[in-house]
C-alpha positions as CSV (number, residue, x, y, z in Angstrom):
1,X,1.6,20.4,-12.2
2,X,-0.7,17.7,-12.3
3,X,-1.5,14.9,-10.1
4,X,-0.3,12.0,-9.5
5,X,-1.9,8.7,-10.6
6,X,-1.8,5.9,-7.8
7,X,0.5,3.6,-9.8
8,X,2.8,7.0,-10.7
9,X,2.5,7.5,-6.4
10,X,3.4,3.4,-5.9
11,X,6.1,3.4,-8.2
12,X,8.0,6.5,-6.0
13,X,7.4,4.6,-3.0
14,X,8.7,1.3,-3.9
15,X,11.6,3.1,-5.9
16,X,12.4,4.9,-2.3
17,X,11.8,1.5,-0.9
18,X,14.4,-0.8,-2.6
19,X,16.7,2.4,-2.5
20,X,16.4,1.8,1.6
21,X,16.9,-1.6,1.5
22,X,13.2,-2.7,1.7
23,X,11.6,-5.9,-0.7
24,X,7.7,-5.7,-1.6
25,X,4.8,-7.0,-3.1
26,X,2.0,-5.7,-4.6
27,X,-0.9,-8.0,-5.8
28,X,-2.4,-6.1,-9.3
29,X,-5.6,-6.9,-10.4
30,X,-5.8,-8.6,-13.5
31,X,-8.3,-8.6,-16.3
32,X,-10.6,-12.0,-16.6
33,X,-14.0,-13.1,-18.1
34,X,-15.4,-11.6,-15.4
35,X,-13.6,-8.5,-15.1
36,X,-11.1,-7.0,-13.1
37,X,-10.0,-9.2,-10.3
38,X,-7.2,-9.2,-7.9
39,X,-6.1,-12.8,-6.6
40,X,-6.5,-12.1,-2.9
41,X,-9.2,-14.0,-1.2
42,X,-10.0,-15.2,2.6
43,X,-11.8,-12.6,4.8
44,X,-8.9,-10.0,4.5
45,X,-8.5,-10.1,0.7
46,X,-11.2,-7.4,0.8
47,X,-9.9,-4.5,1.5
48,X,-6.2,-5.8,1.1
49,X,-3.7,-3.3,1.5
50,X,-1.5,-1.7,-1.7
51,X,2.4,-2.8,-0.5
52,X,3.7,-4.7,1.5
53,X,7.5,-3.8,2.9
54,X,9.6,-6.3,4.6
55,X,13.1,-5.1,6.1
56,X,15.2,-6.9,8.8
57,X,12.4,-7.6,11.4
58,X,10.2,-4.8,10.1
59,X,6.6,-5.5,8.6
60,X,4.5,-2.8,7.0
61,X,1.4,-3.0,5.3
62,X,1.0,0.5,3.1
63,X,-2.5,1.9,1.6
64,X,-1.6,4.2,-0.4
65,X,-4.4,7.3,-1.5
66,X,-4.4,9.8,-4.5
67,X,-5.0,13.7,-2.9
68,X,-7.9,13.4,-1.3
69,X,-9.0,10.0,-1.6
70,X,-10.5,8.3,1.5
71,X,-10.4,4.8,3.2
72,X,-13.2,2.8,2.1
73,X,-15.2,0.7,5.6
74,X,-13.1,-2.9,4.4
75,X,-9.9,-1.0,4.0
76,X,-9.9,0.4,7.3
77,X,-11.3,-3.1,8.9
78,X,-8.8,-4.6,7.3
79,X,-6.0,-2.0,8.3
80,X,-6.8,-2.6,11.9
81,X,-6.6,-5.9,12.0
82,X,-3.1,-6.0,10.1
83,X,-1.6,-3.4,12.8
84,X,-2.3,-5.9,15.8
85,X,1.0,-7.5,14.1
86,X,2.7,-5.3,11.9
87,X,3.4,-1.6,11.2
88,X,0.3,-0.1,9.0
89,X,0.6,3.1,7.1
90,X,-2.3,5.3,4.4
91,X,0.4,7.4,3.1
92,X,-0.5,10.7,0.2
93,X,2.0,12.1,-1.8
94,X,1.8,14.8,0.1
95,X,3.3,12.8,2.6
96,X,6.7,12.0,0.8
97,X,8.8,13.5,3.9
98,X,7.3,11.5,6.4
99,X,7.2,8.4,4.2
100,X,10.8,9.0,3.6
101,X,11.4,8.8,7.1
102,X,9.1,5.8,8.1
103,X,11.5,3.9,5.8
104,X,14.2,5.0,7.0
């Protein structure tokens, strides 16, 4: 079986998600002059997480990671800022159990 691309691995989550009763968002890059460019700025849009999950009074910013794949230095800054106020997870597919649960 092959692996799973990151949007293949997003779309599962947020699938699970609104199944749970969970609303997100997730801010795509999008191709310009210049590139590709996602419209987050400010001195966390570096970095800026994949998801985020609102349910009830629950807040969770989600990086999500292909096999493998490792937080990169303005991810984790980032990361640790955001979980001073809100639930943060770096979920794999391997992880679909405990994701499952976290949503729960």
């Amino acid at each position: 079986m092959s692996e799973l691309t990151e949007a293949e691995f997003q779309r599962q989550v947020t699938d699970l998600a609104e199944l749970l009763g969970w609303e997100w968002a997730h801010f795509r890059p999008a191709q310009t002059a210049r590139g590709w460019r996602t419209p987050v700025s400010g001195p966390l849009g570096k970095g800026w997480p994949d998801l985020v999950l609102s349910r009830g009074t629950r807040l969770m910013f989600v990086e999500l990671k292909r096999a493998n794949a490792k937080l990169r230095p303005d991810q984790e800054r980032v990361l640790n800022r955001l979980g001073q106020s809100a639930e943060i997870h770096v979920w794999f597919p391997v992880d679909f159990d405990r994701i499952t649960e976290s949503l729960r």
